[in-house]
N, CA, C and O atoms as a GROMACS GRO file, in nm:
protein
  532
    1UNK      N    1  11.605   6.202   4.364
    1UNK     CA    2  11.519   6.281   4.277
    1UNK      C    3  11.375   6.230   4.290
    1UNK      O    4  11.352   6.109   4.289
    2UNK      N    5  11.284   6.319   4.303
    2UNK     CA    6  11.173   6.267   4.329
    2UNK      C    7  11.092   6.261   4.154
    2UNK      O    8  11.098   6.327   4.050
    3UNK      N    9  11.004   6.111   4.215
    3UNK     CA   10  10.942   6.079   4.062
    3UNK      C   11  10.817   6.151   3.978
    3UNK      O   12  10.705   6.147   4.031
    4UNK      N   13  10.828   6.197   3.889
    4UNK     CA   14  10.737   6.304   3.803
    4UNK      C   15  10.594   6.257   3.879
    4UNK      O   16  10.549   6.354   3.940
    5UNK      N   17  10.554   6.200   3.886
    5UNK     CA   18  10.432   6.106   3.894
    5UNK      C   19  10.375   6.168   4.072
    5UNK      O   20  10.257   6.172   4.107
    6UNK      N   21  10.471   6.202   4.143
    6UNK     CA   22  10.447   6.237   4.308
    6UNK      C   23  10.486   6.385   4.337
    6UNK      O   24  10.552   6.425   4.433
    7UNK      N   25  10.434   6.455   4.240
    7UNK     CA   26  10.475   6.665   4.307
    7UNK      C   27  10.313   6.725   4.313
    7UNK      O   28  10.204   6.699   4.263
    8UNK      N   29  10.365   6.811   4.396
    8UNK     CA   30  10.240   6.900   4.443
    8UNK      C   31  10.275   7.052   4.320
    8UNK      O   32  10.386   7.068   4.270
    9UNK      N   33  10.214   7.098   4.306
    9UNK     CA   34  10.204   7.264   4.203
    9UNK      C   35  10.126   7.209   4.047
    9UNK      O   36  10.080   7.109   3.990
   10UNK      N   37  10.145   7.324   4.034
   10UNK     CA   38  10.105   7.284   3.868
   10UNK      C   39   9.951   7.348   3.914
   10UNK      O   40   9.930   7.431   4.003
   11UNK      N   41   9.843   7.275   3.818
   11UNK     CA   42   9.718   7.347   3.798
   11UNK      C   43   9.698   7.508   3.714
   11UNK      O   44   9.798   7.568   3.674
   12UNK      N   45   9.588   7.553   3.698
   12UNK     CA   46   9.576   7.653   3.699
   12UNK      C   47   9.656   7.786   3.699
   12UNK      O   48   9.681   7.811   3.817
   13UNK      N   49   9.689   7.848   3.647
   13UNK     CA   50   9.777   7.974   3.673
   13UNK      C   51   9.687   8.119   3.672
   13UNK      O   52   9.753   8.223   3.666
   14UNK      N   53   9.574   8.125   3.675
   14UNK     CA   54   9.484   8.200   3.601
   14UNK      C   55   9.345   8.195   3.650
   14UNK      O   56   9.302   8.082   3.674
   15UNK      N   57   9.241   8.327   3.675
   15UNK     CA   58   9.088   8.314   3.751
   15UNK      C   59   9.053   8.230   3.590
   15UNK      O   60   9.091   8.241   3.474
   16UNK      N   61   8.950   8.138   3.678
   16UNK     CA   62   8.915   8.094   3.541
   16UNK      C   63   8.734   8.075   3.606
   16UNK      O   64   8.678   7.973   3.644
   17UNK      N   65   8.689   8.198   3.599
   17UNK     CA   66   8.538   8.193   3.657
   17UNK      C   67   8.466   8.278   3.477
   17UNK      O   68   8.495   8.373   3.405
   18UNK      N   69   8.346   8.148   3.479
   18UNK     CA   70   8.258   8.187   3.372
   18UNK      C   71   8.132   8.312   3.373
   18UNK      O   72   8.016   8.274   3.383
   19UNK      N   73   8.154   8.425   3.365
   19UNK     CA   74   7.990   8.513   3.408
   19UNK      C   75   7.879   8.454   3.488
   19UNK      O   76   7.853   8.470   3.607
   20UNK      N   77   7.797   8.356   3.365
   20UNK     CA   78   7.711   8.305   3.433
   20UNK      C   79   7.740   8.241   3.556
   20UNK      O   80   7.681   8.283   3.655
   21UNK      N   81   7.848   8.116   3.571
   21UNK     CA   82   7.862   8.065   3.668
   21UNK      C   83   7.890   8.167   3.772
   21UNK      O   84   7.866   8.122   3.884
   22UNK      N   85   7.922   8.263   3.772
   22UNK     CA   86   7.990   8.369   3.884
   22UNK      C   87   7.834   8.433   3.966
   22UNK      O   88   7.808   8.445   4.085
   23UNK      N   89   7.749   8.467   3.837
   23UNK     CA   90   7.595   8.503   3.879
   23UNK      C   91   7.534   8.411   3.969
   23UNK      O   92   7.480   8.439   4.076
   24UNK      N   93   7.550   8.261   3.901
   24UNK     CA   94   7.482   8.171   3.978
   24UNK      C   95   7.477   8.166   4.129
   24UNK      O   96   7.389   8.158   4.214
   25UNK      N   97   7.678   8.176   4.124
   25UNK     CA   98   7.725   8.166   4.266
   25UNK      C   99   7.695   8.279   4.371
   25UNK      O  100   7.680   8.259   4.492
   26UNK      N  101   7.686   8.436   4.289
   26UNK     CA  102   7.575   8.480   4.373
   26UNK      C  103   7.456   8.473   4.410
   26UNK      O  104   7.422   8.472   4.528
   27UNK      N  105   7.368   8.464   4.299
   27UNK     CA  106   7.252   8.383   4.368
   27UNK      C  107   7.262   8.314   4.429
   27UNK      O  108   7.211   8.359   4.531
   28UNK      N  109   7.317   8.156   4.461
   28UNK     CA  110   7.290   8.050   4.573
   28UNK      C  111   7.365   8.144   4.668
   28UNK      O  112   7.275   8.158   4.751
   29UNK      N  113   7.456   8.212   4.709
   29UNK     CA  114   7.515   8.314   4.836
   29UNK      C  115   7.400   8.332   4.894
   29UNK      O  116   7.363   8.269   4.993
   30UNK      N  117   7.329   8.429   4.830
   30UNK     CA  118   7.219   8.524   4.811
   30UNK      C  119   7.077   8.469   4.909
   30UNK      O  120   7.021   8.524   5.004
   31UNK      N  121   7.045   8.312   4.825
   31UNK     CA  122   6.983   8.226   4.921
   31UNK      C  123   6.988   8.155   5.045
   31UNK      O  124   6.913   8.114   5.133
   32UNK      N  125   7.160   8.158   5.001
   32UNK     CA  126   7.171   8.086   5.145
   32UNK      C  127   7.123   8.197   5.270
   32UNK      O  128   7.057   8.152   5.365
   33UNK      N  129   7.152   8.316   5.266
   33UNK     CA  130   7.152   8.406   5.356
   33UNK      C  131   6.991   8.439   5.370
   33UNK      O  132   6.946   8.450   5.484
   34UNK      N  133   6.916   8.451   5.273
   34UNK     CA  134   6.782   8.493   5.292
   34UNK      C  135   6.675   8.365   5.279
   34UNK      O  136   6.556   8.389   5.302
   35UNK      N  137   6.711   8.249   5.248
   35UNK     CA  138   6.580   8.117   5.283
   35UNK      C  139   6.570   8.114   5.413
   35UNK      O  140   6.647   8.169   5.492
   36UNK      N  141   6.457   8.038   5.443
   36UNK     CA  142   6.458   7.983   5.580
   36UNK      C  143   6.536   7.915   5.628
   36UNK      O  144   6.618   7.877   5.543
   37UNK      N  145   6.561   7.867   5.751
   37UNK     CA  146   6.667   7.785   5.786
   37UNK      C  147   6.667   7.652   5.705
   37UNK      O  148   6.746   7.611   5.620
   38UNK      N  149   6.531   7.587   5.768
   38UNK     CA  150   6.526   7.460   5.667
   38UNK      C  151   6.543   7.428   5.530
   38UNK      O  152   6.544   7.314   5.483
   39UNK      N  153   6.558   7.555   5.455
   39UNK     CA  154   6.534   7.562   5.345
   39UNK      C  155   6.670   7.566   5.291
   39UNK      O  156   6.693   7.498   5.192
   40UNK      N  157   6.795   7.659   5.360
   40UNK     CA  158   6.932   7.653   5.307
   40UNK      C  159   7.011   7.543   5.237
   40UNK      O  160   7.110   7.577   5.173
   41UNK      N  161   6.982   7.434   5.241
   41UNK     CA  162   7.048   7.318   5.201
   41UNK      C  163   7.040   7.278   5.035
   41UNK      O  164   7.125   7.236   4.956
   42UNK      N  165   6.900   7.310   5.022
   42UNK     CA  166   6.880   7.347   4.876
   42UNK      C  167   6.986   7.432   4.763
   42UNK      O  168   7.039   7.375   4.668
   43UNK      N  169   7.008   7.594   4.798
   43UNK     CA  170   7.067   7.638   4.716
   43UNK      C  171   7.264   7.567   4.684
   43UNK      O  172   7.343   7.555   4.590
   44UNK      N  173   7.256   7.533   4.868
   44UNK     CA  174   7.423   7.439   4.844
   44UNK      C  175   7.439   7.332   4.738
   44UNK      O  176   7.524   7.316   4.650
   45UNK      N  177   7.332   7.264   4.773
   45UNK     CA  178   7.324   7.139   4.722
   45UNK      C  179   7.326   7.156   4.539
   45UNK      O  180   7.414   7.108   4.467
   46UNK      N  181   7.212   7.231   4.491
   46UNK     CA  182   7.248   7.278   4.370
   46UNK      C  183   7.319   7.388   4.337
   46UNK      O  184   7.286   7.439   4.230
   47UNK      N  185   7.409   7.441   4.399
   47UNK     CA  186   7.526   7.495   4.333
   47UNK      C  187   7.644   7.361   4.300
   47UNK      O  188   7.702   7.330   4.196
   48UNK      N  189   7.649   7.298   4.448
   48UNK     CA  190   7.748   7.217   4.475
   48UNK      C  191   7.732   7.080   4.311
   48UNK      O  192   7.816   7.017   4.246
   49UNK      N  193   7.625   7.089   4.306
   49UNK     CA  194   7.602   6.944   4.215
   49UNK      C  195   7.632   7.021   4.014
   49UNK      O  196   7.698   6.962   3.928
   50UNK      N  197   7.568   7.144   3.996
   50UNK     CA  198   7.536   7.221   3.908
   50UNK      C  199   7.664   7.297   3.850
   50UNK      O  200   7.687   7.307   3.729
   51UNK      N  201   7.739   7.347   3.944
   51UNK     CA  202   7.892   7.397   3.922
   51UNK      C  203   7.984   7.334   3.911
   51UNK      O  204   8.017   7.256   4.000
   52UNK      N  205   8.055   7.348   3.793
   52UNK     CA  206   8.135   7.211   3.715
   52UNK      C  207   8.282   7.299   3.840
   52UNK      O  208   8.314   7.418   3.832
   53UNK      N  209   8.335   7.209   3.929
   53UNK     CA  210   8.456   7.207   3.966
   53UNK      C  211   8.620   7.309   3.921
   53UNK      O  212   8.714   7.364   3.980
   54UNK      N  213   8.581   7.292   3.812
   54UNK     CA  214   8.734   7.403   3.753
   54UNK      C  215   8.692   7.525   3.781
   54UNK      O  216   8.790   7.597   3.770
   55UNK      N  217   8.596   7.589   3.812
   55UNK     CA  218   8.564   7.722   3.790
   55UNK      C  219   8.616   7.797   3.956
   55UNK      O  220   8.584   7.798   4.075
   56UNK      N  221   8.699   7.840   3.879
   56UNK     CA  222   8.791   7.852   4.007
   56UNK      C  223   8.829   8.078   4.055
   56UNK      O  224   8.857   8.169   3.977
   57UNK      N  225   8.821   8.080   4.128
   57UNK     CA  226   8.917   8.268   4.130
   57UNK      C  227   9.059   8.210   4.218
   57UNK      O  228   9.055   8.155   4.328
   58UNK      N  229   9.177   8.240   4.141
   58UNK     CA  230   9.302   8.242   4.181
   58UNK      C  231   9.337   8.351   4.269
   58UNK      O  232   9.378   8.442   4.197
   59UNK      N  233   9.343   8.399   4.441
   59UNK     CA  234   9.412   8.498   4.449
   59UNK      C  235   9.531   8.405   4.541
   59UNK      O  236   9.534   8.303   4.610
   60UNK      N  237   9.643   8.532   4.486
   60UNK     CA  238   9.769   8.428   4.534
   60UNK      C  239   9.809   8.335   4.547
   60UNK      O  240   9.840   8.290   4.657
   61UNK      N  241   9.818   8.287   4.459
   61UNK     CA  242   9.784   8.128   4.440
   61UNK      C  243   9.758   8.046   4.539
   61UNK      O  244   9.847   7.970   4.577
   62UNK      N  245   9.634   8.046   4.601
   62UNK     CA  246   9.493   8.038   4.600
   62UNK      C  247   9.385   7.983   4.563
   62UNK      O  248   9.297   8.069   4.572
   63UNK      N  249   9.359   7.926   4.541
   63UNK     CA  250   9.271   7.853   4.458
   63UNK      C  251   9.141   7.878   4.516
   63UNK      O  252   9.129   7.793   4.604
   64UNK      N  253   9.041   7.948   4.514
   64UNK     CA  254   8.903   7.931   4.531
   64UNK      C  255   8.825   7.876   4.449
   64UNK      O  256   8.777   7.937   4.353
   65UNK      N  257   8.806   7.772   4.471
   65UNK     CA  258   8.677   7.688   4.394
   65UNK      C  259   8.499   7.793   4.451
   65UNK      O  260   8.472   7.879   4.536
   66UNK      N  261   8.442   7.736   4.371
   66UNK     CA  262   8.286   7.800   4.399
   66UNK      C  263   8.256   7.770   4.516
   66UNK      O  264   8.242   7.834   4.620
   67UNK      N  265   8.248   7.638   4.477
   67UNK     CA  266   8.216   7.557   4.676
   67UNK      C  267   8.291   7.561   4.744
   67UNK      O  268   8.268   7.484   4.837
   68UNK      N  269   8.417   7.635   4.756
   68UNK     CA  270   8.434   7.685   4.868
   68UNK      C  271   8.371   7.822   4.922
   68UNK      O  272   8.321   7.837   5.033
   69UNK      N  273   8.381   7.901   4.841
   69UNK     CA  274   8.285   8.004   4.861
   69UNK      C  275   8.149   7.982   4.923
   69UNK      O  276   8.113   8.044   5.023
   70UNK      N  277   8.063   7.879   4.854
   70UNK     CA  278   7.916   7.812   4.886
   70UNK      C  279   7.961   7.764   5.014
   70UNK      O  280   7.874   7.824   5.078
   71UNK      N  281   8.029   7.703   5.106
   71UNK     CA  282   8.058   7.641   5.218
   71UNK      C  283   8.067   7.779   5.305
   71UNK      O  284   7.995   7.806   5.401
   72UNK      N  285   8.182   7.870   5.243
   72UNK     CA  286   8.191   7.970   5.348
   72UNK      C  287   8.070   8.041   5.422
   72UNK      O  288   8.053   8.079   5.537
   73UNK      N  289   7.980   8.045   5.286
   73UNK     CA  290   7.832   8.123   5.288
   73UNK      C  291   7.760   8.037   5.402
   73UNK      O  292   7.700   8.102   5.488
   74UNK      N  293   7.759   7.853   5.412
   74UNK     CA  294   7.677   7.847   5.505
   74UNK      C  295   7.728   7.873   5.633
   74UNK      O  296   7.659   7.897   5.732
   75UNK      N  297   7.860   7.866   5.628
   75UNK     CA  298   7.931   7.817   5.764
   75UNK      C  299   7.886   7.984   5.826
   75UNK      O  300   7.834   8.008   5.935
   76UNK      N  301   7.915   8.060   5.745
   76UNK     CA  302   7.868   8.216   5.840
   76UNK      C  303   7.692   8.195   5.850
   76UNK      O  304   7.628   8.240   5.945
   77UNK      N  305   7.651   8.145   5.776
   77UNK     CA  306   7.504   8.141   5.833
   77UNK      C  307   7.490   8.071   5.929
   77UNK      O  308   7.460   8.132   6.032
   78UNK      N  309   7.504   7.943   5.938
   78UNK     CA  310   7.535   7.875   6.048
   78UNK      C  311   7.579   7.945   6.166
   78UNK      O  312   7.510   7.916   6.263
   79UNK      N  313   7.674   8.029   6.191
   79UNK     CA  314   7.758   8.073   6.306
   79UNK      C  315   7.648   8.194   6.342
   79UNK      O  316   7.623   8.218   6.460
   80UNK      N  317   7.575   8.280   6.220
   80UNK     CA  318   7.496   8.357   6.325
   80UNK      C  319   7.344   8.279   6.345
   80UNK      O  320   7.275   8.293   6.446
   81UNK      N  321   7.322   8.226   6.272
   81UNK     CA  322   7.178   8.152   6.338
   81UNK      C  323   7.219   8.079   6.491
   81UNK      O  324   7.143   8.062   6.587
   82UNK      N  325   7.342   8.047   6.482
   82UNK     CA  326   7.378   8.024   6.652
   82UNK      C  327   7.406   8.100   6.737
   82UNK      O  328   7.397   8.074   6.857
   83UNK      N  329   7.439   8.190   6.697
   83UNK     CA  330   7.444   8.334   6.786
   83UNK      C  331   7.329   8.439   6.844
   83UNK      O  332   7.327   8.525   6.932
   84UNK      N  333   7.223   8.378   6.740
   84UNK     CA  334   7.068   8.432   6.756
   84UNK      C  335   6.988   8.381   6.815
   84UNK      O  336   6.890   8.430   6.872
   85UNK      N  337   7.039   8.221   6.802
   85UNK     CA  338   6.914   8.124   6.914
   85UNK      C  339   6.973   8.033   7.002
   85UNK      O  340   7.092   8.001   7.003
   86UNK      N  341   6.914   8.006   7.051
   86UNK     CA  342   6.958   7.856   7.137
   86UNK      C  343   6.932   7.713   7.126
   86UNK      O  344   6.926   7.622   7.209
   87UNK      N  345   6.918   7.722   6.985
   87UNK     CA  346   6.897   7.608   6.906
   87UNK      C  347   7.074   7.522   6.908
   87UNK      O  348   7.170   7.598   6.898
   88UNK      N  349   7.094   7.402   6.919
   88UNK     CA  350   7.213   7.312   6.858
   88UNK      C  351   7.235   7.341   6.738
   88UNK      O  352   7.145   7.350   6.655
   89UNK      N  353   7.359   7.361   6.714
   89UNK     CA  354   7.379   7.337   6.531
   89UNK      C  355   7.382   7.194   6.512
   89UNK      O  356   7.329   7.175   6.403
   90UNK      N  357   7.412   7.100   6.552
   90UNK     CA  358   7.397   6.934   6.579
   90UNK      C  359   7.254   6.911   6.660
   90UNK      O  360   7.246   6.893   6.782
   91UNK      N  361   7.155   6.916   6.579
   91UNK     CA  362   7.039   6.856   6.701
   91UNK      C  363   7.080   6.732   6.713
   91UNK      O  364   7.088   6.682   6.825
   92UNK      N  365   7.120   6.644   6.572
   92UNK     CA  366   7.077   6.512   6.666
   92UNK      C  367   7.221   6.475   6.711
   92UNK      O  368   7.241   6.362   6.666
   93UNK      N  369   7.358   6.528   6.796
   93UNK     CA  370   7.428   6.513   6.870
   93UNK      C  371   7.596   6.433   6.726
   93UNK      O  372   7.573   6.376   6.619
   94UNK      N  373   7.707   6.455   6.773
   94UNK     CA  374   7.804   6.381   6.700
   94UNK      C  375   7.818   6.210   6.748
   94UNK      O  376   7.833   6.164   6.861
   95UNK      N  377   7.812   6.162   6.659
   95UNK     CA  378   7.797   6.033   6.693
   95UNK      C  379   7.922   5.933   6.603
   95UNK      O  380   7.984   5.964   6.501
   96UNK      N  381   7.926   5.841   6.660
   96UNK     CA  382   8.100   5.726   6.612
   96UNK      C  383   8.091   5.747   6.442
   96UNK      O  384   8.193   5.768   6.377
   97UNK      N  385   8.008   5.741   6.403
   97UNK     CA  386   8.047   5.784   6.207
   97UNK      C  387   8.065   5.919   6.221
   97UNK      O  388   8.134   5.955   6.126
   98UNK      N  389   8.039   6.011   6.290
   98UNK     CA  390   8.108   6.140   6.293
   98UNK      C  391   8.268   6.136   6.321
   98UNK      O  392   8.362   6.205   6.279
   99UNK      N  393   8.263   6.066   6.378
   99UNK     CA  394   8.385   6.079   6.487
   99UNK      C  395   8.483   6.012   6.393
   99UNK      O  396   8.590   6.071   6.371
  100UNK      N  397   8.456   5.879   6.326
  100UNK     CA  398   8.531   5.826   6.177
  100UNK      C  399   8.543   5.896   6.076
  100UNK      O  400   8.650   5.882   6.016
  101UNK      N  401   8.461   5.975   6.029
  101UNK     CA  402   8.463   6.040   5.948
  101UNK      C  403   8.571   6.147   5.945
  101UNK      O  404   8.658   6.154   5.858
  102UNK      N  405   8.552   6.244   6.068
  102UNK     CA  406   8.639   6.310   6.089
  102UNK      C  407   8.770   6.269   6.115
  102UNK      O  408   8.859   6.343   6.074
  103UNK      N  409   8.807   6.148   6.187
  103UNK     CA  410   8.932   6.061   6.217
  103UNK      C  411   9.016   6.052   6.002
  103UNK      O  412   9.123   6.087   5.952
  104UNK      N  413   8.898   5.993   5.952
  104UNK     CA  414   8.944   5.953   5.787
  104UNK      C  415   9.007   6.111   5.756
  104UNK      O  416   9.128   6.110   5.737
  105UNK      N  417   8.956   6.213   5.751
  105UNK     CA  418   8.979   6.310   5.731
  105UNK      C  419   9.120   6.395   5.786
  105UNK      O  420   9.216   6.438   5.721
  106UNK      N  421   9.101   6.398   5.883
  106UNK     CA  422   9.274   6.413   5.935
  106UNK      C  423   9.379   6.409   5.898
  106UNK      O  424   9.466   6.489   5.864
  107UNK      N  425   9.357   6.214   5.914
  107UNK     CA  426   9.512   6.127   5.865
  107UNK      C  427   9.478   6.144   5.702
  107UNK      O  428   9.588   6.121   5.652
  108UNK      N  429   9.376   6.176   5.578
  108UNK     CA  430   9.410   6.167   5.466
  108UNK      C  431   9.468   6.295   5.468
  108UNK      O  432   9.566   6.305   5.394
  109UNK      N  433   9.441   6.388   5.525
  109UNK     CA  434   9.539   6.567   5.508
  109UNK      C  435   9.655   6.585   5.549
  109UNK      O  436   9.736   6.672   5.517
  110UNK      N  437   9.667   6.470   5.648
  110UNK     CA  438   9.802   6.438   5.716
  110UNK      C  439   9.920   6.400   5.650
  110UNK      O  440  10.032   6.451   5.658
  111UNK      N  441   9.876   6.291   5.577
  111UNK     CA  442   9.956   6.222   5.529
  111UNK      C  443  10.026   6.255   5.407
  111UNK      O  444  10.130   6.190   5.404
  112UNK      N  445  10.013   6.325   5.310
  112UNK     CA  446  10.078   6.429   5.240
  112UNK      C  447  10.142   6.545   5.284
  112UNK      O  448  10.211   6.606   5.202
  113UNK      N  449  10.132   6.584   5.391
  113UNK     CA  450  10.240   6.667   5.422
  113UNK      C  451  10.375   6.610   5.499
  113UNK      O  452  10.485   6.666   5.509
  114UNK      N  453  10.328   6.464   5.560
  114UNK     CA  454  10.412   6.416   5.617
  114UNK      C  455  10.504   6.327   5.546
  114UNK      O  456  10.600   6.276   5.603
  115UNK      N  457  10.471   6.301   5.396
  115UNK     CA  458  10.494   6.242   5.312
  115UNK      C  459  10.572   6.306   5.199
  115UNK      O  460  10.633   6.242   5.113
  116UNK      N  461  10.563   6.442   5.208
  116UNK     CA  462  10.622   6.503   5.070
  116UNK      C  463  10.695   6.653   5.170
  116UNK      O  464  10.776   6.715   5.101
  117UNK      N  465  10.680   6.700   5.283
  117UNK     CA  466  10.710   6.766   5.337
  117UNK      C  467  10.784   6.946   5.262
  117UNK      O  468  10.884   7.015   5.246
  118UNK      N  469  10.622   6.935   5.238
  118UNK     CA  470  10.625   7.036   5.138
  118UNK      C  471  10.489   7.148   5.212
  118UNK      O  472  10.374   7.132   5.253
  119UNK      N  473  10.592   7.270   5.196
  119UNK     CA  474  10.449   7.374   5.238
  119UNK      C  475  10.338   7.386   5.143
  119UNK      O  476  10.233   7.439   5.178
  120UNK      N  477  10.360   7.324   4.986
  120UNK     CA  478  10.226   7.341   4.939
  120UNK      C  479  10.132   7.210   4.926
  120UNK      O  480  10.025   7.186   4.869
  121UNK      N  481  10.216   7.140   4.998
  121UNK     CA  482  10.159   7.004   5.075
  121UNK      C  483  10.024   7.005   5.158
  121UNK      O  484   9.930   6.926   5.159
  122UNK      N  485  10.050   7.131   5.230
  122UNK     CA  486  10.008   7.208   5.320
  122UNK      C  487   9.928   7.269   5.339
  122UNK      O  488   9.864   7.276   5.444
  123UNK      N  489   9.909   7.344   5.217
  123UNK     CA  490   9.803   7.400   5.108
  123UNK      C  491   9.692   7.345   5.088
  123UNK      O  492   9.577   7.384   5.113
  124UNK      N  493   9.737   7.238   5.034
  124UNK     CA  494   9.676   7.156   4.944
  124UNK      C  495   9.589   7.023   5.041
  124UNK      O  496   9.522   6.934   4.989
  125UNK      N  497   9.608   7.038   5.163
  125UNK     CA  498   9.553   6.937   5.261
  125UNK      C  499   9.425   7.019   5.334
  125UNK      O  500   9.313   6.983   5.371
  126UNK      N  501   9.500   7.148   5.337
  126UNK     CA  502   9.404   7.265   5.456
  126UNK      C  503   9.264   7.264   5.292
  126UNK      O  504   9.155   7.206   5.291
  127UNK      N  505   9.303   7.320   5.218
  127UNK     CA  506   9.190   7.267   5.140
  127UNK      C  507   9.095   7.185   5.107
  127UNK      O  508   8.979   7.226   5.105
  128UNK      N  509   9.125   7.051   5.074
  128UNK     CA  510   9.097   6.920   5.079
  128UNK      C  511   8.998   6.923   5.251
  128UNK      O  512   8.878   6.894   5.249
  129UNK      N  513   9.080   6.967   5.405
  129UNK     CA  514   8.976   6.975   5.508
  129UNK      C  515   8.861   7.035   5.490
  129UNK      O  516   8.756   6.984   5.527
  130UNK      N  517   8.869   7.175   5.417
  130UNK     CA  518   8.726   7.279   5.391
  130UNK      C  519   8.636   7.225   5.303
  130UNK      O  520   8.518   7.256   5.313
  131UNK      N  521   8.682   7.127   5.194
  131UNK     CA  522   8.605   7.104   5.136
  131UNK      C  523   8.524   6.988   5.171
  131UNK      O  524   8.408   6.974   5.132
  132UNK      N  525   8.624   6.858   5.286
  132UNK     CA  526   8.531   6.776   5.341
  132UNK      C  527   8.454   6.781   5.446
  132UNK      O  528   8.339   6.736   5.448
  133UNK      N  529   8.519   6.841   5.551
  133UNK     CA  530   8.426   6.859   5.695
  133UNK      C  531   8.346   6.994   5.645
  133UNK      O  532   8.263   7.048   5.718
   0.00000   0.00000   0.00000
């Protein structure tokens, strides 16, 4: 029998997004897409710091946090500002704390599924990746 203290589920059953916070999160969208390049980091940064964590939209259980949404927003900006220029998305190149970083990242997503061998193990790791890399 496995011990109360080590299961994956539970949380949330329910969208639990506040108006305002939902406005906000369009606005920083909003910016990310129309600032300058240099300038995008701003609206992430204060959504990311400003948006209290629980504020979540459930589809299928699902869990969308804000910042994931805010991540998705840059990562498509990102992908067409690279599609438009011939600029690096890495100017200054991946380097050995990249390379650790991403290594830490892996084996911590890893290791809960290999550990509890559970598909919402699974879930719950592929998440945890979007929200760190």
């Amino acid at each position: 029998m496995q011990p109360e203290n080590l299961r994956f589920g539970g949380g949330a059953t329910e969208t639990l997004l506040h108006p305002v916070v939902a406005i906000a999160m369009l606005i920083a969208i909003a910016m990310i897409f129309l600032l300058p390049r240099k300038h995008v980091i701003l609206p992430l940064l204060v959504g990311t710091f400003l948006i209290p964590l629980p504020q979540q939209i459930l589809v299928m259980g699902l869990h969308g946090f804000v910042i994931r949404f805010l991540i998705a927003a840059g990562v498509v900006r990102m992908v067409a500002t690279k599609l438009q220029s011939s600029t690096a998305i890495l100017p200054g190149g991946f380097h050995s704390l990249d390379f650790a970083f991403l290594f830490w990242a892996l084996f911590k997503a890893l290791a809960p599924i290999l550990l509890f061998r559970d598909p919402s193990a699974a879930v719950n790791s592929s998440g945890f990746l979007v929200d760190s890399l």
